[in-house]
DOMAR-366888 format. One line per field, with one value per residue (C-alpha): residue in three letters; x, y, z; residue number from 1. Coordinates in pm, whole numbers, plus 50000, padded with zeros to 5 digits. Layout:
BEGIN
r: [Ala, ...] $
X: [X, ...] $
Y: [Y, ...] $
Z: [Z, ...] $
k: [NUM, ...] $
This chain:
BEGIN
r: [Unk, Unk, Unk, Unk, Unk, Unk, Unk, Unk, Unk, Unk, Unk, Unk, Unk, Unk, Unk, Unk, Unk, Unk, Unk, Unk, Unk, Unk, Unk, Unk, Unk, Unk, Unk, Unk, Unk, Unk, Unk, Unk, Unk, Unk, Unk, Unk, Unk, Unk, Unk, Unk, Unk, Unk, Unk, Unk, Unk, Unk, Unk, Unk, Unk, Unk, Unk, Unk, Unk, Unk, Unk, Unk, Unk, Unk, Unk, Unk, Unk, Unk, Unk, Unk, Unk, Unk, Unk, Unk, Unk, Unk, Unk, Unk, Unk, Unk, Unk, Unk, Unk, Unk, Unk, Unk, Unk, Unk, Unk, Unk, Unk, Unk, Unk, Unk, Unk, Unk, Unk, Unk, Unk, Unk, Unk, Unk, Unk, Unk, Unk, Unk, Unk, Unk, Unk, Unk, Unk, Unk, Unk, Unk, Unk, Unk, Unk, Unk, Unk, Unk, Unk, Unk, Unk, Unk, Unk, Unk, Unk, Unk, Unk, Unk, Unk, Unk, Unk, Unk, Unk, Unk, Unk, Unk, Unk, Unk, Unk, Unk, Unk, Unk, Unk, Unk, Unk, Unk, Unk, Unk, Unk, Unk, Unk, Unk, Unk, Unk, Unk, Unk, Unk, Unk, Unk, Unk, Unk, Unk, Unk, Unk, Unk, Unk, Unk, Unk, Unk, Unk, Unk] $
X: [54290, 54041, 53726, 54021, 54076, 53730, 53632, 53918, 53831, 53462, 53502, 53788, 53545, 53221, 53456, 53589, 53229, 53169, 52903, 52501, 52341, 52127, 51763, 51620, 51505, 51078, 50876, 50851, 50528, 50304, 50340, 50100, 49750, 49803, 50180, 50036, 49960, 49590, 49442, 49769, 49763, 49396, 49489, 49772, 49526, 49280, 49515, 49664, 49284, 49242, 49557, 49459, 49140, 49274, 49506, 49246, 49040, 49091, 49352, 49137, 49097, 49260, 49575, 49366, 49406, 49759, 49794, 49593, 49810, 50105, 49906, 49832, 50165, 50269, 50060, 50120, 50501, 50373, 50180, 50442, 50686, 50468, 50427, 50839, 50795, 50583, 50787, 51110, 50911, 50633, 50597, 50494, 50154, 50113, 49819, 49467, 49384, 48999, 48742, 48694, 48532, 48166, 48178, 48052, 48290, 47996, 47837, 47715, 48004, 47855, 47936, 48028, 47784, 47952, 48307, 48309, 48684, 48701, 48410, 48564, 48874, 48710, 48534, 48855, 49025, 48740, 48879, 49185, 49122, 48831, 49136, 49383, 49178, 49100, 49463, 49616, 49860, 50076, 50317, 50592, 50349, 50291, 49956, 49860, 50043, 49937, 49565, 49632, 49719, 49469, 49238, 49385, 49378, 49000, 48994, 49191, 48999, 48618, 48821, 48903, 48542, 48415, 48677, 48610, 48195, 48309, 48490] $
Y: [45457, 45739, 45571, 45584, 45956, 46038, 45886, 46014, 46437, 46369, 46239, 46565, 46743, 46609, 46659, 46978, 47084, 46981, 46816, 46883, 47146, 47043, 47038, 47382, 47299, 47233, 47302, 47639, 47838, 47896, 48276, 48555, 48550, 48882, 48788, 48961, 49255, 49350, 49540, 49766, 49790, 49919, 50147, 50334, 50367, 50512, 50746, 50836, 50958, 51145, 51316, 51408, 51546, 51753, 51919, 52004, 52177, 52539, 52632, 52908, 52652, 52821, 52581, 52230, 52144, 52187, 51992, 51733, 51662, 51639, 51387, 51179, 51199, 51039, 50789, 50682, 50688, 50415, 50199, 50208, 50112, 49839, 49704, 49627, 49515, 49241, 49152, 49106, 48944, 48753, 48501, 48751, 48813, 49113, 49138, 49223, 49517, 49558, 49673, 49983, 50304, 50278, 50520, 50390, 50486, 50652, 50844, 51201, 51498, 51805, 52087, 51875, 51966, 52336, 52141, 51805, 51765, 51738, 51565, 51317, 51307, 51191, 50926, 50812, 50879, 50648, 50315, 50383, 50359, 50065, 49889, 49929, 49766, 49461, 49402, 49078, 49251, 49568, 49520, 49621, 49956, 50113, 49995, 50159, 50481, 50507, 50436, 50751, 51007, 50914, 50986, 51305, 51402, 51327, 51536, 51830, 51843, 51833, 52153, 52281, 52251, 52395, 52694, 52783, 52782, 53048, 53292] $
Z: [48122, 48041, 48224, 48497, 48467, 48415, 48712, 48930, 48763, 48849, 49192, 49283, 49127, 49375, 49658, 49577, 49600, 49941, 50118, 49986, 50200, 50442, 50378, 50551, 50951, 50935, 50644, 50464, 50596, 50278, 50126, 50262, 50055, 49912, 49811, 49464, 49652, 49435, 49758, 49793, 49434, 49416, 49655, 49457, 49184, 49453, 49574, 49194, 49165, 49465, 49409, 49046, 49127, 49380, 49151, 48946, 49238, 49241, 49500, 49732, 49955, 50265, 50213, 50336, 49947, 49945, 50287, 50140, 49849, 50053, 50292, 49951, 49827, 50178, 50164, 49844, 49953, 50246, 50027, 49807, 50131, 50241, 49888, 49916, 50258, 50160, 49901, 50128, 50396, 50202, 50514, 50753, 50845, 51085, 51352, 51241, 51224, 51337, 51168, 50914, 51005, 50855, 50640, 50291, 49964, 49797, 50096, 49994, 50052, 50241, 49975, 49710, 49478, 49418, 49418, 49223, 49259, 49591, 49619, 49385, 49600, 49934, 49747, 49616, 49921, 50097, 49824, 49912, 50288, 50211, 50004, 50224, 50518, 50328, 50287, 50413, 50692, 50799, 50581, 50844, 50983, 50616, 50587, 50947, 50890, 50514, 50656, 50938, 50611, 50411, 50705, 50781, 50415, 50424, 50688, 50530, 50227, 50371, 50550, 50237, 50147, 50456, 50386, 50051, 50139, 50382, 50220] $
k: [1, 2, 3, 4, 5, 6, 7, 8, 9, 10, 11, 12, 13, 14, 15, 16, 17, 18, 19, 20, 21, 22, 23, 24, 25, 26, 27, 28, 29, 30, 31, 32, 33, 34, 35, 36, 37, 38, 39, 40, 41, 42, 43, 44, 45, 46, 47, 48, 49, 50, 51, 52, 53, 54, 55, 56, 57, 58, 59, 60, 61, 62, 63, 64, 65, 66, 67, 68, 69, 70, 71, 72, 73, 74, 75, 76, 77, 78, 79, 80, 81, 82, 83, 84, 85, 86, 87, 88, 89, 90, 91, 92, 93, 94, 95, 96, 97, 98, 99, 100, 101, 102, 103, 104, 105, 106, 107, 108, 109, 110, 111, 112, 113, 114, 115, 116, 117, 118, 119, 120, 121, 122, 123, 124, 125, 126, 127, 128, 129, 130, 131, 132, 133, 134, 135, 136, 137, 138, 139, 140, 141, 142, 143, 144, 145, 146, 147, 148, 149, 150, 151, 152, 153, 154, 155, 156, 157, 158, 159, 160, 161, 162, 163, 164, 165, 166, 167] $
């Protein structure tokens, strides 16, 4: 009589349960390559320089320094953004983005002799950009838009050069 009972909990119990799930419609497409995320990665590290060394640049730098720290800090916010974006949507695999401007990582700064720092944060600025390009995909637009501030904060802090030459 327990075999009996046994039986008759386990099979209430199966039933109670309901029927097995389906098996999911088609086969899984693989994860994105960069599901690890190194490029995006390198790039916070790139920007965590460039951000650093323009802190330590003296400020009489018409306020281009200070813009440019604010356009790193909002990059850094869309890397981080596209970093989570990947990780919710590690299937997707945005369009290509073309190539990178040819500008080489190491290419000499105009004035950056008589201000290191901000030499040193347009060549960091430069492997941030040359990292974020080689990434995978757009991680839902925060790999475009983080690659438009960094640009602009190149941009902003050759100004800052230029301005500080000047007066």
């Amino acid at each position: 009589m327990t075999t009996t009972r046994l039986a008759l909990v386990l099979s209430l119990g199966l039933a109670a349960c309901g029927p097995a799930a389906p098996p999911p419609a088609g086969p899984m497409p693989p994860p994105a390559a960069d599901n690890g995320q190194p490029r995006m990665q390198a790039t916070l590290q790139a920007l965590t320089g460039a951000r650093a060394e323009l802190a330590a640049a003296t400020p009489n730098k018409g306020g281009h320094r200070e813009k440019a720290l604010e356009l790193v800090d909002a990059a850094t916010a869309e890397v981080q953004a596209g970093i989570a974006y990947a990780q919710q949507h590690p299937h997707e695999v945005g369009p290509e983005e073309g190539p990178a401007e040819p500008l080489p990582v190491d290419e000499d700064v105009g004035g950056g002799n008589t201000h290191p720092h901000m030499r040193n944060a347009i060549v960091q600025l430069r492997e941030a950009r040359k990292q974020l390009h080689d990434a995978s995909h757009d991680k839902g637009g925060h790999r475009k838009k983080a690659m438009e501030l960094i640009n602009d904060a190149i941009k902003q802090t050759r100004e800052g050069i230029k301005f500080d030459e000047h007066h």
